[in-house]
C-alpha positions, 0 to 999 in steps of 0.5 A: 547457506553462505548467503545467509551468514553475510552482514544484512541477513545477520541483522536480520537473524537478530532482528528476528530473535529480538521481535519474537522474543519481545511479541512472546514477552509482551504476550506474558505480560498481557497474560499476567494483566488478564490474570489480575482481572483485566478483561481487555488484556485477554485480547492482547495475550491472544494478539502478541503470539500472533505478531511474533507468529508473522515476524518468523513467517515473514522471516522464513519466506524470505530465507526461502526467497534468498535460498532459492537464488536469482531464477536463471532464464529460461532457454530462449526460443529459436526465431522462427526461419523466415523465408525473405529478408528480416522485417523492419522492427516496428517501433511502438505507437504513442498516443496523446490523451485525449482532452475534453473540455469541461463545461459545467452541466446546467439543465435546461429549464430548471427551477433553482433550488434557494439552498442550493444555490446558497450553498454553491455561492458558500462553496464558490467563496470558500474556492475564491478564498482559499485562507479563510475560515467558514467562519469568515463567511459573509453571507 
């Protein structure tokens, strides 16, 4: 438990008590605003308790967390006996990635599109001019 009194999980403690409390008053404020005839405070009274349920659940996982301590290794298998001498420890392969060259895809016999390919000279000078507006547009 003295993990659990040092300065950081104190202000934690706090910060708990301080966001649950203020979740639960939000959540009573909500409930009075509905009771005045505010229909959409209804969701809100509902959606405060909530917000204060996950802050302790999120507290209480982590002191779970910290209670349970730093996992201590597990016993480490003996190497197996070897009958020769130790084999040379093989480093790993690195590989370079690979690189394909992009070459823009025009089918063979097309009928071009007057849109599309005024679109594309649009899209084209947008690229050539990267500080213009659409509205700077010539065309």
């Amino acid at each position: 438990m003295k993990r659990l009194r040092t300065p950081a999980w104190i202000a934690r403690h706090v910060a708990m008590v301080v966001l649950v409390v203020g979740c639960l008053g939000l959540g009573w404020w909500q409930v009075t605003r509905a009771a005045e005839g505010n229909t959409l405070s209804f969701g809100y009274a509902i959606e405060w308790p909530v917000f204060a349920g996950f802050v302790v659940f999120l507290w209480w996982r982590e002191v779970r967390h910290a209670l349970r301590g730093p996992r201590e290794p597990g016993p480490t298998p003996a190497p197996p006996a070897a009958a020769g001498p130790e084999p040379a420890p093989t480093t790993p392969v690195v590989r370079r990635p690979v690189r394909v060259s992009r070459v823009p895809a025009t089918p063979v016999e097309a009928v071009e599109d007057g849109d599309l390919a005024a679109y594309n000279r649009y899209l084209s000078w947008l690229n050539a001019n990267p500080g213009a507006r659409p509205g700077d547009y010539p065309g």
